[in-house]
C-alpha positions, 0 to 999 in steps of 0.5 A, a space after each residue: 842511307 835507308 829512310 825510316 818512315 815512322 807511323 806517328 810523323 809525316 817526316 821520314 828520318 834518316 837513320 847514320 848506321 853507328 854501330 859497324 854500319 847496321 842500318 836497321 832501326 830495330 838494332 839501336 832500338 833494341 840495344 837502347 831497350 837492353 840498356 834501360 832493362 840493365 839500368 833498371 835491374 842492375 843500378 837501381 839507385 841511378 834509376 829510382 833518380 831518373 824515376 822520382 829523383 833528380 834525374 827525373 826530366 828525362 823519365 819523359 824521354 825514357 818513356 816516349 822512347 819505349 812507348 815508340 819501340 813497343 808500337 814498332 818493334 813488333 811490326 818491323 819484326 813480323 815483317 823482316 820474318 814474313 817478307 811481307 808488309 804489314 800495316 797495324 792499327 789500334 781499334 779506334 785510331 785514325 790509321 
């Protein structure tokens, strides 16, 4: 099974292939980000509970989450496209 090491922890995790065995973390993460565009878009009832209703414990979640794709999915493409690796930092960080 791949490993994913992710640039905001020391741990790597181990990513369980659930959809007809695609192993890569930008699959799942993309699909989540179609869901919540979905969500966002085509029930907004169910999302303005998540957003300020009684739904609203899991809006940290929901916004954890793409904060972590937006910072990934970029780089993980250009070097799936590139065949290169590639290292990003924001000015200031500490990486």
């Amino acid at each position: 099974m791949p490993i994913h090491r992710s640039p905001f922890e020391q741990r790597s995790t181990v990513i369980i292939p659930i959809i007809s065995g695609i192993v890569e973390y930008r699959v799942p993460a993309l699909i989540t980000l179609y869901a919540f565009s979905i969500m966002v878009r085509y029930m907004p009832s169910i999302w303005r509970r998540v957003e300020g209703g009684d739904w609203d414990q899991y809006l940290v979640l929901v916004r954890t989450a793409v904060t972590v794709f937006e910072r990934l999915l970029p780089e993980q493409f250009l070097e799936a496209i590139t065949n290169e690796g590639v290292h990003v930092s924001q000015p200031g960080s500490l990486s």
